[in-house]
Backbone as a printed PyTorch tensor [residue, N CA C, xyz], in Angstrom:
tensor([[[  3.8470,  22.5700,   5.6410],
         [  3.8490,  21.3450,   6.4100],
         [  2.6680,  21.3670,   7.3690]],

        [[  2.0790,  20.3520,   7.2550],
         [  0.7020,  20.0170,   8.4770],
         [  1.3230,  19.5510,   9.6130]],

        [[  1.1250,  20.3580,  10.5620],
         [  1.6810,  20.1800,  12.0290],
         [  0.3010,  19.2240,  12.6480]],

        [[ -0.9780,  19.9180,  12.6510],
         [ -1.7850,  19.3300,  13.5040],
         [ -2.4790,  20.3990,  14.4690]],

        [[ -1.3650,  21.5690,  14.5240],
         [ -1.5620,  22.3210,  15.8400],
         [ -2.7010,  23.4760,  15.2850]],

        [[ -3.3310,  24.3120,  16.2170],
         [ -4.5650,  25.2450,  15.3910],
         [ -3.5820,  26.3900,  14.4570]],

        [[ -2.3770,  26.3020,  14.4980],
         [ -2.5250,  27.7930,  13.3370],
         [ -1.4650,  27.1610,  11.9180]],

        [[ -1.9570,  25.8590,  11.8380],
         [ -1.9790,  25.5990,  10.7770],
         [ -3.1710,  25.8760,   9.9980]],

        [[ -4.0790,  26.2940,  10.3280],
         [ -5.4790,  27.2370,   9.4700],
         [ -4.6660,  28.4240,   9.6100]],

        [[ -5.0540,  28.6700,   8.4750],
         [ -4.7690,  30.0690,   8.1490],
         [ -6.4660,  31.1910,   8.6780]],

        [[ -5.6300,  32.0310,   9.7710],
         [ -6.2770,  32.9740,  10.3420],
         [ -7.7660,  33.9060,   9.8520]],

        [[ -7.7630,  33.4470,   8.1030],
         [ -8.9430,  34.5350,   7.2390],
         [ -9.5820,  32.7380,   6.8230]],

        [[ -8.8840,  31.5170,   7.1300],
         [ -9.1340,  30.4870,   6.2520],
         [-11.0130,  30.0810,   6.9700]],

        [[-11.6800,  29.6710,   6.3390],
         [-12.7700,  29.4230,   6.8490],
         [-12.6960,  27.9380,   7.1940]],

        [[-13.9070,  27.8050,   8.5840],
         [-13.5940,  26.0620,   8.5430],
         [-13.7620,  25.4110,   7.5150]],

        [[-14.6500,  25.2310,   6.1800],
         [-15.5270,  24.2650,   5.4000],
         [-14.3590,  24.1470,   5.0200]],

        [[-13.2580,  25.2600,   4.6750],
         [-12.4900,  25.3100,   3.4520],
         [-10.9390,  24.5840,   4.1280]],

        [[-11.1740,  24.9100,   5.2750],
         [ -9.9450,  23.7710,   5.9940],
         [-10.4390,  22.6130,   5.8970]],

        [[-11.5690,  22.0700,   6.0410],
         [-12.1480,  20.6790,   6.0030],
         [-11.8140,  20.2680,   4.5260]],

        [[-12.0900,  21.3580,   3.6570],
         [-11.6690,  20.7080,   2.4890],
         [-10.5220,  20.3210,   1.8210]],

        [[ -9.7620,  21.3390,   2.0450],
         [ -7.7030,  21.3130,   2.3660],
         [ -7.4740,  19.4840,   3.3510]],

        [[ -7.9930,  19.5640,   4.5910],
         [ -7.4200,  18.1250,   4.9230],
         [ -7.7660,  17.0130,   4.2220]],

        [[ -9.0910,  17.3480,   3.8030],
         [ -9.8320,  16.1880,   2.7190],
         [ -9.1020,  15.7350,   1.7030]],

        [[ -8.1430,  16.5560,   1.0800],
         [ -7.3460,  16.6110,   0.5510],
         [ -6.2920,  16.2640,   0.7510]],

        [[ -5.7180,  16.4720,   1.2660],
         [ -4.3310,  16.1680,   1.9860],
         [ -4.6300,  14.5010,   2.4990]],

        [[ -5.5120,  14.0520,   2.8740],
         [ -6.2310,  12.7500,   3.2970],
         [ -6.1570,  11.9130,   2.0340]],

        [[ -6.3900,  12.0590,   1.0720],
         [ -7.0910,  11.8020,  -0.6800],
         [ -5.5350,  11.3220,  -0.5280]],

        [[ -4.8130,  12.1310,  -0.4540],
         [ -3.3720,  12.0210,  -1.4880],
         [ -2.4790,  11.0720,  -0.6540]],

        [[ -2.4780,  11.0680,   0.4080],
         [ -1.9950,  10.4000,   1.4040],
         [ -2.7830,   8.7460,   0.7380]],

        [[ -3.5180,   8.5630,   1.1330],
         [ -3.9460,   7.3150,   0.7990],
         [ -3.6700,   6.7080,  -0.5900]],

        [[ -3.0690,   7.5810,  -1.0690],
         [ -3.2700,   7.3240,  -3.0190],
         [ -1.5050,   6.8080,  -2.9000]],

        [[ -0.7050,   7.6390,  -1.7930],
         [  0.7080,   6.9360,  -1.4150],
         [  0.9490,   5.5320,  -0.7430]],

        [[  0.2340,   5.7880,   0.5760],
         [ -0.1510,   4.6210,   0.5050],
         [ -1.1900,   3.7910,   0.4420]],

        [[ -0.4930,   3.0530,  -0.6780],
         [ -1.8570,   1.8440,  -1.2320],
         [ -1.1200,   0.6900,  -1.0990]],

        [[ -1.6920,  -0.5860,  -1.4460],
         [ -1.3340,  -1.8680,  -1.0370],
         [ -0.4750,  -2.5540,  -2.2520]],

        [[  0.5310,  -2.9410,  -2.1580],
         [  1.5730,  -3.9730,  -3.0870],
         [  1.0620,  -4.8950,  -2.8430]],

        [[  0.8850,  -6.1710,  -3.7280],
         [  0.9090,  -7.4510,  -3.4650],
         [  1.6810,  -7.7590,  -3.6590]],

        [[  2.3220,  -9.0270,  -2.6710],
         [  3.8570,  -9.6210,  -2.5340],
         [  3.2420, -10.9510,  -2.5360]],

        [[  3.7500, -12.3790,  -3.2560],
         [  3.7240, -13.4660,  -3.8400],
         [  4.9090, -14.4160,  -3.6850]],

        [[  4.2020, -15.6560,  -3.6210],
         [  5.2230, -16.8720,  -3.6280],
         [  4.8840, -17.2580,  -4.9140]],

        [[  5.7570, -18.1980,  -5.0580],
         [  5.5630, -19.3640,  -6.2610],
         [  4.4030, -19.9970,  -5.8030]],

        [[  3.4060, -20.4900,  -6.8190],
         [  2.3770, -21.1480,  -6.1430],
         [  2.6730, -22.9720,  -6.0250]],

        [[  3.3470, -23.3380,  -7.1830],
         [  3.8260, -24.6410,  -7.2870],
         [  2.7160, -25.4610,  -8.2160]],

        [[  2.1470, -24.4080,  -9.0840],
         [  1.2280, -24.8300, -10.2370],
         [  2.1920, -24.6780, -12.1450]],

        [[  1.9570, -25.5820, -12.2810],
         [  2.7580, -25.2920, -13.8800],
         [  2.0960, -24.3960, -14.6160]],

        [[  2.4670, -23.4010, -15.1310],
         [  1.8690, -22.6090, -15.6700],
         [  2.7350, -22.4320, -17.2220]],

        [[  2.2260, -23.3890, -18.2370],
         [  3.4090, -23.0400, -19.2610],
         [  2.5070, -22.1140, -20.2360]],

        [[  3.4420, -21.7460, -21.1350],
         [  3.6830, -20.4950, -21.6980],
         [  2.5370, -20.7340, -23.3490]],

        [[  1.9580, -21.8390, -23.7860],
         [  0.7040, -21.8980, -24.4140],
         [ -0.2810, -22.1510, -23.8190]],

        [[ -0.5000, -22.2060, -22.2910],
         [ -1.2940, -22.6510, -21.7080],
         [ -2.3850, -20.7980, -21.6350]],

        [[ -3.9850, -21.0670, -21.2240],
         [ -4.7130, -19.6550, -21.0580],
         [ -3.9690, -19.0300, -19.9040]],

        [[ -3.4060, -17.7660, -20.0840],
         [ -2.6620, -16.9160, -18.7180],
         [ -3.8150, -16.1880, -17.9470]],

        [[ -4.9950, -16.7240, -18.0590],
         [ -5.6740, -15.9630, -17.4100],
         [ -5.6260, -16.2200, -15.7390]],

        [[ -5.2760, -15.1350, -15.0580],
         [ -5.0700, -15.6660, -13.8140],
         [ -3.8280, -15.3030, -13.3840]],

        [[ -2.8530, -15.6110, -14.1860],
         [ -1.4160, -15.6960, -14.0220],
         [ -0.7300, -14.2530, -13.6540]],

        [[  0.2920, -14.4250, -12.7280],
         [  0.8010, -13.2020, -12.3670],
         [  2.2650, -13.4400, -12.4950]],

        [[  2.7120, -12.2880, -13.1710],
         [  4.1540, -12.4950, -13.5920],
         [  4.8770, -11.3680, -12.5010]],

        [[  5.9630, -12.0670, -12.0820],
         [  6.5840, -12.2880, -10.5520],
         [  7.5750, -11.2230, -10.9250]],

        [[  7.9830, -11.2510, -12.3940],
         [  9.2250, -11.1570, -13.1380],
         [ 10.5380, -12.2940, -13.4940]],

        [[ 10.4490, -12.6210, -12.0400],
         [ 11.4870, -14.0310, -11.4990],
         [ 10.7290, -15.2990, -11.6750]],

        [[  8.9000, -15.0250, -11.6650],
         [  8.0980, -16.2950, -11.3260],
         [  7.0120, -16.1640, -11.8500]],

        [[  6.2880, -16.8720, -12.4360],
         [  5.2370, -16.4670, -12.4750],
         [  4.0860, -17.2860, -11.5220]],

        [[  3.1850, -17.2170, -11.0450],
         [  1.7280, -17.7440, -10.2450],
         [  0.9560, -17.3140, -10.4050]],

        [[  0.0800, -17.8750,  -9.3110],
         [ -1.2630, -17.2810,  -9.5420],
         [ -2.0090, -16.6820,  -8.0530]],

        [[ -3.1590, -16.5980,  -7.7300],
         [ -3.7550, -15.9900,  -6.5570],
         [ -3.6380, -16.7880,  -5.1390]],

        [[ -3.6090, -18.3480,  -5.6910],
         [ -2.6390, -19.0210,  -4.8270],
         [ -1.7480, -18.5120,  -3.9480]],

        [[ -0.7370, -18.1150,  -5.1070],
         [  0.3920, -17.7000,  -4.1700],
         [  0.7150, -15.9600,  -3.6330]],

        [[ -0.2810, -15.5680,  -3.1690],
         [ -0.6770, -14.5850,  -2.5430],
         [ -0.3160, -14.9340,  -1.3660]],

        [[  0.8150, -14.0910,  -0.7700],
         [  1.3810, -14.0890,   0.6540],
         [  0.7870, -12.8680,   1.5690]],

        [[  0.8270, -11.7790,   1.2000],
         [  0.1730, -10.2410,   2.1300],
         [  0.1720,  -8.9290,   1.2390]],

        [[ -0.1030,  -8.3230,   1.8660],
         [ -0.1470,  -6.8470,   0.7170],
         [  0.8430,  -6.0440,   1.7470]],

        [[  1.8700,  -5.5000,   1.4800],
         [  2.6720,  -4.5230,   2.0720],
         [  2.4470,  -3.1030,   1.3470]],

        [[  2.8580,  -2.0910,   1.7370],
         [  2.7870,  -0.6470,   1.8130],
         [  3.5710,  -0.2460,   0.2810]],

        [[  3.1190,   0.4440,  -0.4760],
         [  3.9550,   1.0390,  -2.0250],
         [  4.5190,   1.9910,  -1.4320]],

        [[  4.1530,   3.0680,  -0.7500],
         [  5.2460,   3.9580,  -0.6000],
         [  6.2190,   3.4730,   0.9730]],

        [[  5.8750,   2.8550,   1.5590],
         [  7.0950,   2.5390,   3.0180],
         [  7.8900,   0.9810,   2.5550]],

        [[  7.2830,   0.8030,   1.6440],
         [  7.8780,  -1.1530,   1.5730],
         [  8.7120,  -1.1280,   0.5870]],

        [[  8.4760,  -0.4280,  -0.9240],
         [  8.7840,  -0.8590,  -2.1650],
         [  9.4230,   0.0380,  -2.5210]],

        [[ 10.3200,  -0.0040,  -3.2350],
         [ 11.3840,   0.7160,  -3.9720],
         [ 11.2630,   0.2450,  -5.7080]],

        [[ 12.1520,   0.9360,  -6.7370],
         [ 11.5990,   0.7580,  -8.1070],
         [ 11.3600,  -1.0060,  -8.3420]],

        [[ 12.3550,  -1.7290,  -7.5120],
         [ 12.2520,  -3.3600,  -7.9800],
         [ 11.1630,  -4.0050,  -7.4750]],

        [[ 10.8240,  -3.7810,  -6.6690],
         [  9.5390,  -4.5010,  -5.1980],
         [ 10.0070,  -4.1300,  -4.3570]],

        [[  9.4940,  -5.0710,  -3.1760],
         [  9.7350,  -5.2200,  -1.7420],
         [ 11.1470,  -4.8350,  -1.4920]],

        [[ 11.2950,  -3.7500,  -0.2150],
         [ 12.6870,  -3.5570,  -0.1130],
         [ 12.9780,  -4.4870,   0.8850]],

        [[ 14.1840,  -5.3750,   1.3410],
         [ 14.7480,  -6.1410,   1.6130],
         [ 14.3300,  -5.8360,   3.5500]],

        [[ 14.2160,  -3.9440,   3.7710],
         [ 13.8910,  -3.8080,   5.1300],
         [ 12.4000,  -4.3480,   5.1810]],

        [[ 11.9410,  -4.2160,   4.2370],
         [ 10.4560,  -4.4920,   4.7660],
         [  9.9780,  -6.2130,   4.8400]],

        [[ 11.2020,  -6.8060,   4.2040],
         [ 10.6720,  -8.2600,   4.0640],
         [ 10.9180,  -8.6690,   5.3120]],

        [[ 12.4800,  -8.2360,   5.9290],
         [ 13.0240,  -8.8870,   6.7680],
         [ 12.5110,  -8.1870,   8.5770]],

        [[ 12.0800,  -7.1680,   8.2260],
         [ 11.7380,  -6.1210,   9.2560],
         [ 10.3140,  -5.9060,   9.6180]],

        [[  9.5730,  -5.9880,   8.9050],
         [  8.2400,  -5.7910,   8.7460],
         [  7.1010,  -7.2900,   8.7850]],

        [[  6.2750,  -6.7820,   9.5980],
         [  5.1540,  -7.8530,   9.9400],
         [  3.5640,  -7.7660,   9.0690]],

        [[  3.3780,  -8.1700,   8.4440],
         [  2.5200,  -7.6330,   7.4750],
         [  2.1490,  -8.8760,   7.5660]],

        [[  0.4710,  -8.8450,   7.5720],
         [ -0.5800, -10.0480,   7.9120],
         [ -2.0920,  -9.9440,   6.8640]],

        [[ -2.7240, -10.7260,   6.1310],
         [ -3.5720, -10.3020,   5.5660],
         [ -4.7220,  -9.7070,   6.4800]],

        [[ -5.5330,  -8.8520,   6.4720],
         [ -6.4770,  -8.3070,   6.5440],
         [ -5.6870,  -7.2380,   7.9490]],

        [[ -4.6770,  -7.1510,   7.8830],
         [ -4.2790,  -6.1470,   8.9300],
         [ -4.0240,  -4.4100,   7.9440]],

        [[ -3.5450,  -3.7410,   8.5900],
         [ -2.5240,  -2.6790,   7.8740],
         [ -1.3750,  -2.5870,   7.3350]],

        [[ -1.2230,  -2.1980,   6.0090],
         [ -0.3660,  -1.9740,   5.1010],
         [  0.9810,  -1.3350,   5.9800]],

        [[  0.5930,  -0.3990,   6.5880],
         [  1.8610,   0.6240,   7.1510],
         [  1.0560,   1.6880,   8.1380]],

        [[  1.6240,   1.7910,   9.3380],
         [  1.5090,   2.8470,  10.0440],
         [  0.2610,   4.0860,   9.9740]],

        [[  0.3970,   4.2120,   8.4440],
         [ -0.0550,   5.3980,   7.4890],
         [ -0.8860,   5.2630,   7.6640]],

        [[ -1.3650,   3.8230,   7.0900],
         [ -2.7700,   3.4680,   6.4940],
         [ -3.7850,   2.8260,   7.6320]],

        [[ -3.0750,   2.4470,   8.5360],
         [ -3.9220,   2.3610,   9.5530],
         [ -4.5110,   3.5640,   9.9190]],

        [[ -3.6450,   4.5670,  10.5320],
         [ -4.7920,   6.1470,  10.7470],
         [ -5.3400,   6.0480,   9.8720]],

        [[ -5.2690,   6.2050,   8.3710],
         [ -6.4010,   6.8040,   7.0790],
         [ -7.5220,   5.2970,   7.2870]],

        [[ -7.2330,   4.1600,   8.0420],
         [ -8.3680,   3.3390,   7.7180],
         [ -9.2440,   3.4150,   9.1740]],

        [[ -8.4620,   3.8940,  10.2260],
         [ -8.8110,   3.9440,  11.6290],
         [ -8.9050,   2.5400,  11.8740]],

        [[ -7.5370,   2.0600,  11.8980],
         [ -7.7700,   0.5890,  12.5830],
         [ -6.6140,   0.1770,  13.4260]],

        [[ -6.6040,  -0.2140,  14.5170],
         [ -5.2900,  -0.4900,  15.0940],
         [ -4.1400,  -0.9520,  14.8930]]])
C-alpha cells in the first residue's frame, strides 16, 4: 500500500527507480479512472434503415452526440449496468470539470 510517507521507498530502492514505481502506479490509476459518457435521448428519429453513423446505443435509447449530458468516473460512478443510481443522484459532474476526486489529482485541477 502507498502511504505517501518516506519509507514507503524501500531503504536499498534508488530514487530514478521510485520515480519509476510511482510513474506507474500513476499510469494505472488513471487507466481506472477514465471518463463514462452518460446521455439523454436526443429527440432525433433515428430509425433502424436509416446510416447509424453517429448513433449511440443507450441500450434503452438510442442518440446521438447531441445528447451528451457529462462524462462521470468508470471506476467511482459505474457499476456492470452504467451509472450507479449514487452517482446520478449524489454526484455533480459538469462538462469540462473532473470526473472524480481521483482524476482531478492525476489531472492537477481543482
Amino acid at each position: 500500500m502507498v502511504t505517501g510517507k518516506r519509507d514507503d521507498m524501500n531503504a536499498t530502492e534508488r530514487p530514478e527507480d521510485a520515480l519509476r514505481r510511482y510513474a506507474g502506479i500513476l499510469v494505472r490509476l488513471g487507466r481506472l479512472h477514465r471518463p463514462y459518457r452518460v446521455y439523454q435521448e436526443c429527440g432525433h428519429a433515428h430509425a433502424d434503415g436509416e446510416d447509424r453513423g453517429g448513433v449511440i446505443d443507450c441500450g434503452d435509447f438510442v442518440t446521438c452526440e447531441e445528447g451528451f449530458l457529462y462524462s462521470a468516473c468508470r471506476e467511482c460512478c459505474t457499476d456492470a449496468g452504467g451509472q450507479t443510481e449514487a452517482c446520478a443522484d449524489g454526484h455533480r459532474h459538469q462538462i469540462g470539470g473532473s470526473i472524480c476526486p481521483t482524476a482531478a489529482i492525476l489531472d492537477e485541477t481543482p
